[in-house]
C-alpha positions as a Markdown table, in Angstrom:
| # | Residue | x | y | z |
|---|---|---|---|---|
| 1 | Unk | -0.6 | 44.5 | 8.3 |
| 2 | Unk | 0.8 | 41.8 | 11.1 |
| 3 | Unk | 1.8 | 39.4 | 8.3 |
| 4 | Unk | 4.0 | 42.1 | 6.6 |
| 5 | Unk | 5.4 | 43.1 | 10.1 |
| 6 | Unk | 6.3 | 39.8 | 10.4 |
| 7 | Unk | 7.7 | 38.9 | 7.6 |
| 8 | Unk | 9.5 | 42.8 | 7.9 |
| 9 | Unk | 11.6 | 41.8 | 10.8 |
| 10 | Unk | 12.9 | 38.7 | 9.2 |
| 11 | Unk | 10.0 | 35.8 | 10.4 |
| 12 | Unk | 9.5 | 32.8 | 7.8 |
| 13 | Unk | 8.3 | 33.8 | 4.4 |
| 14 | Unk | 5.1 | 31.8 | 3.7 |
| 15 | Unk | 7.3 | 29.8 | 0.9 |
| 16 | Unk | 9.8 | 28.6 | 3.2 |
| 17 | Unk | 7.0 | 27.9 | 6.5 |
| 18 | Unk | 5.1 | 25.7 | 3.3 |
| 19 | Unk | 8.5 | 23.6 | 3.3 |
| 20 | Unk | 8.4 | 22.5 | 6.9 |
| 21 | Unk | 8.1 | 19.3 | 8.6 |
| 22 | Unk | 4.5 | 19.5 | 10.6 |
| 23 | Unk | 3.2 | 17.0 | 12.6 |
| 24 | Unk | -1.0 | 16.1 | 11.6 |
| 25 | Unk | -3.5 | 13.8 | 13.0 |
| 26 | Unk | -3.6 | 11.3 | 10.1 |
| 27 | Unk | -6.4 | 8.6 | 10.2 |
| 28 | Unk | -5.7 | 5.3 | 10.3 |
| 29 | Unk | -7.5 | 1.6 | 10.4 |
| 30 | Unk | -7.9 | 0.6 | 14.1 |
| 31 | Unk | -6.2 | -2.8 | 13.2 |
| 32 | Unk | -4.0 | -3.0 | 10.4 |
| 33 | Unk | -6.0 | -2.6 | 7.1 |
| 34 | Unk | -6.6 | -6.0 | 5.6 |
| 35 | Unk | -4.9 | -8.0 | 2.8 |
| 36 | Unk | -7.3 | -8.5 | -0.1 |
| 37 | Unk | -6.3 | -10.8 | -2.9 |
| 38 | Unk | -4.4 | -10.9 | -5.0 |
| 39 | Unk | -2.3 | -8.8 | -2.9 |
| 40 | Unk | 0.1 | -10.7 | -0.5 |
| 41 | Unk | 2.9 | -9.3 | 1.9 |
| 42 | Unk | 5.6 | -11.5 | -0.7 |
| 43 | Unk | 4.1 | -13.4 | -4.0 |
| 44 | Unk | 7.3 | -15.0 | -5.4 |
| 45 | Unk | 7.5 | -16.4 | -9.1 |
| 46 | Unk | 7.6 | -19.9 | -8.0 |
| 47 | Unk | 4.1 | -19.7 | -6.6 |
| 48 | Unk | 2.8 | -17.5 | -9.7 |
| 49 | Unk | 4.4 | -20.3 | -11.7 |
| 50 | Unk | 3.0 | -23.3 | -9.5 |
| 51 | Unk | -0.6 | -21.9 | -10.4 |
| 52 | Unk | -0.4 | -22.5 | -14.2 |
| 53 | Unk | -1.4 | -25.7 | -15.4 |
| 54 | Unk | 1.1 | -28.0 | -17.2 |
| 55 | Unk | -1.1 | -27.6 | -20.6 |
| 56 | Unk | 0.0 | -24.2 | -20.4 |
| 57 | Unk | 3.6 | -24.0 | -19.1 |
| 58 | Unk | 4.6 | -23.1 | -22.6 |
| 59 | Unk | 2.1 | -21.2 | -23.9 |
| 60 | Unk | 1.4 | -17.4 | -23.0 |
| 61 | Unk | -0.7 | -16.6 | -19.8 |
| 62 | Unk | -1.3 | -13.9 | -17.6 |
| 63 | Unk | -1.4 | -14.0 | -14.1 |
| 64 | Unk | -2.5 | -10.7 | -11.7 |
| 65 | Unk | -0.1 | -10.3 | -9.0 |
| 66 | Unk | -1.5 | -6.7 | -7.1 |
| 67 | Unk | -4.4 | -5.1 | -7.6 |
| 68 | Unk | -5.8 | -2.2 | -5.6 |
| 69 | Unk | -8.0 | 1.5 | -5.7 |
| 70 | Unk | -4.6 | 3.1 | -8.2 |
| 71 | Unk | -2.7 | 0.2 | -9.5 |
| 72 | Unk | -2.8 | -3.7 | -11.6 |
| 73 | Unk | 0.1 | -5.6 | -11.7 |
| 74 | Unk | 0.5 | -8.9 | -13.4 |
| 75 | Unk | 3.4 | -11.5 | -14.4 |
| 76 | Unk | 3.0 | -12.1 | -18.3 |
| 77 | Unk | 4.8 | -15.1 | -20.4 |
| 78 | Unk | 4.9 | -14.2 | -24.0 |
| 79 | Unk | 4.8 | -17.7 | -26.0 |
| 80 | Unk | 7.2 | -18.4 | -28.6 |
| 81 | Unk | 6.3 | -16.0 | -31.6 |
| 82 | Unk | 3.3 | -15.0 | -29.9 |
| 83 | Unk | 2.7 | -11.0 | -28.9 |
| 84 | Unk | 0.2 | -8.5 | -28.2 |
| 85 | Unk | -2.3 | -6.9 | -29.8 |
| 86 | Unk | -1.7 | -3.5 | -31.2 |
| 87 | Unk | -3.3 | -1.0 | -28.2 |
| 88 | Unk | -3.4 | 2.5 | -26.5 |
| 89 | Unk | -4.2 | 3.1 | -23.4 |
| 90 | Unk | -6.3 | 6.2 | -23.0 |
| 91 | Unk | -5.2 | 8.8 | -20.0 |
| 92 | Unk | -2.6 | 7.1 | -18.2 |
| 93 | Unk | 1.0 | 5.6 | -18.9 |
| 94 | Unk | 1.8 | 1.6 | -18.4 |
| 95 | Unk | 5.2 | 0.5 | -17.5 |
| 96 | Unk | 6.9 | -3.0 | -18.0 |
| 97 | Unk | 10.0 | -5.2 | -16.2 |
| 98 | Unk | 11.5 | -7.9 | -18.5 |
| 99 | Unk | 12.4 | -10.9 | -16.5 |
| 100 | Unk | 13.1 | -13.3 | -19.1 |
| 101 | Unk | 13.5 | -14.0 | -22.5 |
| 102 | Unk | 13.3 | -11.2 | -25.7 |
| 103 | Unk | 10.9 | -8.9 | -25.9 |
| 104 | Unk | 10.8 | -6.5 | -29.0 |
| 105 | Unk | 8.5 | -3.4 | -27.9 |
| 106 | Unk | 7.5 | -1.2 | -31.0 |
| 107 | Unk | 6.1 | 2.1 | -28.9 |
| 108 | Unk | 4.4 | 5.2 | -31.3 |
| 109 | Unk | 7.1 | 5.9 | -34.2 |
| 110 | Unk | 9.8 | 5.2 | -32.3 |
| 111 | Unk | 12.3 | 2.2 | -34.3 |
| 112 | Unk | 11.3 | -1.0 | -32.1 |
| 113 | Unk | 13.9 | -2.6 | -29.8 |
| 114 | Unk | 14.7 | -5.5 | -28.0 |
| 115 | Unk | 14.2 | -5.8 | -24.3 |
| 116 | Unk | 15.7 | -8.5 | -22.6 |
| 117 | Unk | 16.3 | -9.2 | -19.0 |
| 118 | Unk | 16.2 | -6.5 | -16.6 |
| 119 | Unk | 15.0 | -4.1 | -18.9 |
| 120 | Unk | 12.5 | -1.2 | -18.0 |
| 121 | Unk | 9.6 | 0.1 | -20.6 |
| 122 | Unk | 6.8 | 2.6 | -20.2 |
| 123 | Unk | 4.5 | 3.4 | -22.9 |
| 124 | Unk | 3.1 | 7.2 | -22.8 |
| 125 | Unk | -0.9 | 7.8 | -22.9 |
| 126 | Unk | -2.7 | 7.6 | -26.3 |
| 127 | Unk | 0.7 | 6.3 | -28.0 |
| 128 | Unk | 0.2 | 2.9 | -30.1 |
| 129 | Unk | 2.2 | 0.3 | -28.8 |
| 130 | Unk | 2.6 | -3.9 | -29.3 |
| 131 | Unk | 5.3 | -6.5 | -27.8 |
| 132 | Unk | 6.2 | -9.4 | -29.2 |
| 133 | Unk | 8.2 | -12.5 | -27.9 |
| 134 | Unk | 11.2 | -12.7 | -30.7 |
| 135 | Unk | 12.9 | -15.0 | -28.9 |
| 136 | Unk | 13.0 | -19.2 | -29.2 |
| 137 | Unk | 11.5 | -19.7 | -25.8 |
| 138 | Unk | 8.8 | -18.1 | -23.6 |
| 139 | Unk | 9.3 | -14.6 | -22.5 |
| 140 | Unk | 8.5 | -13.0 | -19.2 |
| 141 | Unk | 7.8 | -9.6 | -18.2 |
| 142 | Unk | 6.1 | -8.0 | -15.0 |
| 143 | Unk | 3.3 | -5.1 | -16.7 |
| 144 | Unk | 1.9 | -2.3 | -13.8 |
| 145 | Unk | -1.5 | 0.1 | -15.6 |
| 146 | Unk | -3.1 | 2.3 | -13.4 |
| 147 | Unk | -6.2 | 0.5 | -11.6 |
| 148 | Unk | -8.8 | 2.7 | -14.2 |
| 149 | Unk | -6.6 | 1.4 | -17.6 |
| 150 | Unk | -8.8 | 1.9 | -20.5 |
| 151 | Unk | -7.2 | -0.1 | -23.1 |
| 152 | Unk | -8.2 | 1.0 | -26.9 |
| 153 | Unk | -7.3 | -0.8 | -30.4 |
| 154 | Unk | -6.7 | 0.7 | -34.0 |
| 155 | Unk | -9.6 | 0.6 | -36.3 |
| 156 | Unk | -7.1 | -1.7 | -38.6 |
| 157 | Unk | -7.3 | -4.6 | -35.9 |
| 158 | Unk | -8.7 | -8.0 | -37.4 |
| 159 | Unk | -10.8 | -8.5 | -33.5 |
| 160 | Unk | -11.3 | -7.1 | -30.5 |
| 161 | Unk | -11.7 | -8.4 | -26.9 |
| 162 | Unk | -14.9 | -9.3 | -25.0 |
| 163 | Unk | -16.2 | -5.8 | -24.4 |
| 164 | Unk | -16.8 | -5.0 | -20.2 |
| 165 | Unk | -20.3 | -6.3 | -19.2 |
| 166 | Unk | -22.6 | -3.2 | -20.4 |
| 167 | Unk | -20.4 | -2.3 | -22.7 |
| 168 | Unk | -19.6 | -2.6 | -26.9 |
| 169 | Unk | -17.2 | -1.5 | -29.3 |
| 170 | Unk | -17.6 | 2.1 | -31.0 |
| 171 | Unk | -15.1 | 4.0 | -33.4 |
| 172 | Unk | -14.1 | 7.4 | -32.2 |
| 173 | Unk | -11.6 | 9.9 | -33.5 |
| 174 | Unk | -9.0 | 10.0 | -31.0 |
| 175 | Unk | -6.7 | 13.0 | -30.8 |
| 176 | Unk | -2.9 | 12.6 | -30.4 |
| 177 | Unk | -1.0 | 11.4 | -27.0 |
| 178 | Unk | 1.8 | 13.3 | -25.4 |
| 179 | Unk | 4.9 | 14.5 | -27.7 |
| 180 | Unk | 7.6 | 13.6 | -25.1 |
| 181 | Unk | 8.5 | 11.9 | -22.6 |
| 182 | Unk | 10.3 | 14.3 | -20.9 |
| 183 | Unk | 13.1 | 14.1 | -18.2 |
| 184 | Unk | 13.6 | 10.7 | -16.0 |
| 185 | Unk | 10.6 | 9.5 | -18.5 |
| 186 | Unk | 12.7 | 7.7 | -21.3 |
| 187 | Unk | 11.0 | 5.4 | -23.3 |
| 188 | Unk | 12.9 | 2.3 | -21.7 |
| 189 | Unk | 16.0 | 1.5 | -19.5 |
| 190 | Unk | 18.4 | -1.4 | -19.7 |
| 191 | Unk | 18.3 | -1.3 | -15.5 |
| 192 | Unk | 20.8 | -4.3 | -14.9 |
| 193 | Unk | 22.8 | -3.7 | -18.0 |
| 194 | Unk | 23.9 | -0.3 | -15.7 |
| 195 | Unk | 22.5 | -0.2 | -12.2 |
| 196 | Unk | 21.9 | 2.9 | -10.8 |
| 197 | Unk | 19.3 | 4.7 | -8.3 |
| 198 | Unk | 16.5 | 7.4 | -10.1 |
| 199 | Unk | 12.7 | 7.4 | -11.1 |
| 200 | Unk | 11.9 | 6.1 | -14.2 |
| 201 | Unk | 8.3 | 6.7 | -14.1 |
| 202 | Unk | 7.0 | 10.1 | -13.0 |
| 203 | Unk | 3.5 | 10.9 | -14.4 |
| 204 | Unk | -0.1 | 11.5 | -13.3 |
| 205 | Unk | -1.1 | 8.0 | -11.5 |
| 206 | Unk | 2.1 | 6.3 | -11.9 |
| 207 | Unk | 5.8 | 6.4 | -10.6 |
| 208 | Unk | 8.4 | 3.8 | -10.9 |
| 209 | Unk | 11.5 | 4.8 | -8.7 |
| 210 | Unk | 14.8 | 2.5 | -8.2 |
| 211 | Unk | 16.1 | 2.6 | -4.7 |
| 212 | Unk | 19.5 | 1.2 | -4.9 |
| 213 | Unk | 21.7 | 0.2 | -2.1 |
| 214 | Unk | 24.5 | -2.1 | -0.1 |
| 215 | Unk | 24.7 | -4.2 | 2.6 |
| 216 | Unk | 27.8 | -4.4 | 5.1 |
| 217 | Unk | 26.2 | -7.0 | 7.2 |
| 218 | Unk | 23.1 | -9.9 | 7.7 |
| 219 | Unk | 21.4 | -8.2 | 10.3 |
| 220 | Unk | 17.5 | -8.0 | 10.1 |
| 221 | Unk | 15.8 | -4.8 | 11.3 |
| 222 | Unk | 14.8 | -3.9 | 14.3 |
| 223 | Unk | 11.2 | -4.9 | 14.8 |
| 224 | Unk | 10.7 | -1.5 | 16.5 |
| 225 | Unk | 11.6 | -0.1 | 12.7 |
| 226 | Unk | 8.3 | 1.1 | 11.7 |
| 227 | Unk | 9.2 | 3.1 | 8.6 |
| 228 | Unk | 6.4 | 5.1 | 7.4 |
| 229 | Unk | 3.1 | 5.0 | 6.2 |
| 230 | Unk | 1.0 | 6.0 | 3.2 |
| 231 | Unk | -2.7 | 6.7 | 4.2 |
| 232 | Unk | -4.3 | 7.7 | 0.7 |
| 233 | Unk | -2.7 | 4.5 | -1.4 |
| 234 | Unk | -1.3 | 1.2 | -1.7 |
| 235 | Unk | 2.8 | 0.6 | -2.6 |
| 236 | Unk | 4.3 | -1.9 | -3.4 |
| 237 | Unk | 7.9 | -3.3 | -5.0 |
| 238 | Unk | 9.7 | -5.4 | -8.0 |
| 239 | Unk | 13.3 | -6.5 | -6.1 |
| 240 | Unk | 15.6 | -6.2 | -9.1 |
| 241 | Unk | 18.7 | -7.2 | -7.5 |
| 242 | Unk | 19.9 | -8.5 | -4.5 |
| 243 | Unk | 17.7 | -8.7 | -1.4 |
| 244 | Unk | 15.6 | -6.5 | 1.0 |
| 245 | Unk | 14.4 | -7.2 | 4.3 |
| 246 | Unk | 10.8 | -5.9 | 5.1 |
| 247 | Unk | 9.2 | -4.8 | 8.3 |
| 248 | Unk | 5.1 | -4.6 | 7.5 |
| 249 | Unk | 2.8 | -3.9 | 10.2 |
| 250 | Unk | 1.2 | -7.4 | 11.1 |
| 251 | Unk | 3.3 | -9.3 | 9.3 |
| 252 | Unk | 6.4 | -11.4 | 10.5 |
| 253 | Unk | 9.7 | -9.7 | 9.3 |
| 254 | Unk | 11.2 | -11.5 | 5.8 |
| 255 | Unk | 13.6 | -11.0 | 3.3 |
| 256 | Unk | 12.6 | -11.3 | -0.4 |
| 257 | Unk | 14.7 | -12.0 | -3.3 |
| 258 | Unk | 14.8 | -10.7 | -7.0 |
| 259 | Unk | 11.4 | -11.3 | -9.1 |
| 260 | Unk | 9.9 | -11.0 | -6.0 |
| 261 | Unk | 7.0 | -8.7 | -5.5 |
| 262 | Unk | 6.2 | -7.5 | -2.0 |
| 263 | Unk | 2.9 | -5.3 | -1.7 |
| 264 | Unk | 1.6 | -3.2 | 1.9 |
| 265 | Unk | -1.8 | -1.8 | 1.9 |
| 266 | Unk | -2.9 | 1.8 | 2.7 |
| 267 | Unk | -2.1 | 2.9 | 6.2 |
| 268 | Unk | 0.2 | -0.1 | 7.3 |
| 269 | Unk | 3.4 | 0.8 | 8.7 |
| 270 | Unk | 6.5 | -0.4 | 6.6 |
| 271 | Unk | 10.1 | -0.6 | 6.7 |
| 272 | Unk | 13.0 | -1.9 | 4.1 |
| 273 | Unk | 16.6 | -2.2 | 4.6 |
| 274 | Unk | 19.3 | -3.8 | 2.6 |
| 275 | Unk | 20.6 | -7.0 | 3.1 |
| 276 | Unk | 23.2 | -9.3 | 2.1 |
| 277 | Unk | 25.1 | -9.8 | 0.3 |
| 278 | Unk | 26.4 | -7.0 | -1.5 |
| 279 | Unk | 24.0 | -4.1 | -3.3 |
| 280 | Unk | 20.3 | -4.6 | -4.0 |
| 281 | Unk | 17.3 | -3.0 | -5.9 |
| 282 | Unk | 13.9 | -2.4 | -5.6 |
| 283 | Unk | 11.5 | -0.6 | -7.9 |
| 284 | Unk | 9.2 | 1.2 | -5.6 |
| 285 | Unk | 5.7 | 1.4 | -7.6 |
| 286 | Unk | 2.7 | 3.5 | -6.1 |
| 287 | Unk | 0.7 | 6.0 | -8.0 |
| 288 | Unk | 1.7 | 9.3 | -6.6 |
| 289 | Unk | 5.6 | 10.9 | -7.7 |
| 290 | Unk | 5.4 | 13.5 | -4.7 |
| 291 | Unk | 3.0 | 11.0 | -2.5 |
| 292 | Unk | 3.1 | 11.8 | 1.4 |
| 293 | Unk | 5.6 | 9.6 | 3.4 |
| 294 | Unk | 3.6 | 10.0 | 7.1 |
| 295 | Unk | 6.8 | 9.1 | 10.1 |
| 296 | Unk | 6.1 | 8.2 | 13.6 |
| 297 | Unk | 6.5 | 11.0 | 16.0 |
| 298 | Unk | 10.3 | 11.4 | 17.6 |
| 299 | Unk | 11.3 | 11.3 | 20.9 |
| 300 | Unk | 11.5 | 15.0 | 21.3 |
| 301 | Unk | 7.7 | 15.0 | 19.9 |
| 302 | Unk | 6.0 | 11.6 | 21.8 |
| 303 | Unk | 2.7 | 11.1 | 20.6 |
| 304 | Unk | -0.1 | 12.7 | 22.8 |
| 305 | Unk | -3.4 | 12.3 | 23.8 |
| 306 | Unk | -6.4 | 12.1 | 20.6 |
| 307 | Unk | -8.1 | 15.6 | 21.1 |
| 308 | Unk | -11.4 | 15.2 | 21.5 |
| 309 | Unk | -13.5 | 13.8 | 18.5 |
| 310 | Unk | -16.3 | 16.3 | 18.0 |
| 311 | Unk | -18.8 | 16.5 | 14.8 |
| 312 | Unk | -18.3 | 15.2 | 11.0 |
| 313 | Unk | -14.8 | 15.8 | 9.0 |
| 314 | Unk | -14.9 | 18.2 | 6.8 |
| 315 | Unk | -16.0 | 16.6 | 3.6 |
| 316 | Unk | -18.4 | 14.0 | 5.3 |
């Protein structure tokens, strides 16, 4: 009977109190939550590169940039003629940046096509996909699975992997991945061949977003910029274009460049603003499309006093 007073002399309606800034007491590490390789603040392709041998600076290799509790992210060159085996992945979408070279994706029944650089592909759950380097020299392309990928091949392919220790191969009927892609989830993207900010990947475990923007001078941030934190997951960015300048909690403020990849753990603080010259791009890459973005308090709400810390959390 009070609520429906309430709400009869004109007091929020429970949708609209739902859609409210609140303030909560979020936990957090009491220093800043540790790096853990291969993640690193800024891994730049000339260091990925520096780490392959010279027997293999032609050939294909693969080389795992992030890896976390959601997400794997790796740098792959695609020999000359070489390509992929034919695969599925089983619950949860991949997506792919071309850097360099030509890269013919053919994904489900779709008619294959040619990525080249600056190109972004995502490949549906439970949808038969392969990519192939078409070009004359080595391809490159940046690949992001979720962190519990379970990669599956036809029953047509001539040999499979090295299963997972306790693990072998078995053949299973497998029932038929998602019909559509849906809105914002097209099958691929020519990014730099028309720039423009928008998710590309929104799904269950994955979302790719392009943040677009210009700068009108050099300055660096602030180092009192703290930005935001994410307390449940890991985030991290592919710089397209341009260049963005980072604040991360316990890290010295840089600016990274495209092919860069710049990674900040769970519950650091982080900040990124564009930088010169003219517009820039990141992909923003985390595993949550409506994932909570926690702000320091404002000045009109300073940050009190911890209440006092009595008994186990709920779910402990």
């Amino acid at each position: 009977m009070a609520i429906a007073a309430a709400l009869a002399i004109g007091a929020v309606s429970p949708t609209a109190a739902f859609a409210q800034t609140v303030f909560t007491w979020t936990p957090r590490t009491v220093a800043p939550a540790p790096y853990k390789a291969p993640n690193k603040p800024r891994t730049t392709l000339a260091e990925v590169r520096a780490k392959i041998s010279p027997a293999k600076q032609s050939k294909t290799w693969h080389r795992q940039v992030v890896s976390d509790a959601h997400l794997q992210a790796s740098w792959v060159q695609l020999a000359a003629g070489d390509q992929s085996p034919a695969m599925f992945i089983s619950d949860t979408r991949a997506a792919f940046i071309v850097w360099e070279g030509s890269v013919e994706f053919t994904i489900g029944n779709q008619a294959p096509f040619t990525a080249t650089k600056g190109f972004m592909v995502q490949v549906p759950a439970r949808t038969q996909f392969q990519m192939k380097n078409i070009g004359a020299v080595p391809s490159l392309h940046f690949e992001v699975f979720t962190a519990d990928a379970r990669i599956t091949y036809p029953q047509t392919a001539a040999t499979l992997p090295k299963p997972l220790p306790r693990f072998t191969w078995e053949l299973t009927r497998q029932d038929p991945g998602p019909e559509a892609l849906g809105t914002g989830n097209n099958t691929f993207r020519d990014y730099l061949g028309s720039p423009s900010a928008g998710a590309f990947v929104s799904a269950p475990g994955l979302f790719l977003n392009a943040i677009r923007g210009q700068a009108f001078n050099c300055n660096m941030q602030s180092p009192t910029a703290l930005g935001h934190r994410h307390i449940n997951y890991g985030e991290f960015w592919f710089i397209m274009e341009g260049q963005i300048q980072y604040n991360i909690e316990g890290v010295d403020p840089f600016v990274s460049e495209a092919g860069d990849i710049v990674y900040v753990p769970a519950g650091r603080w982080h900040s990124a603003a564009n930088y010169c010259p003219g517009f820039d791009t990141r992909i923003a890459i985390n595993p949550f499309p409506t994932g909570t973005h926690n702000w320091p308090p404002t000045a009109s709400q300073p940050n009190p006093p911890v209440p006092p810390i009595s008994g186990k959390g709920w779910l402990d």
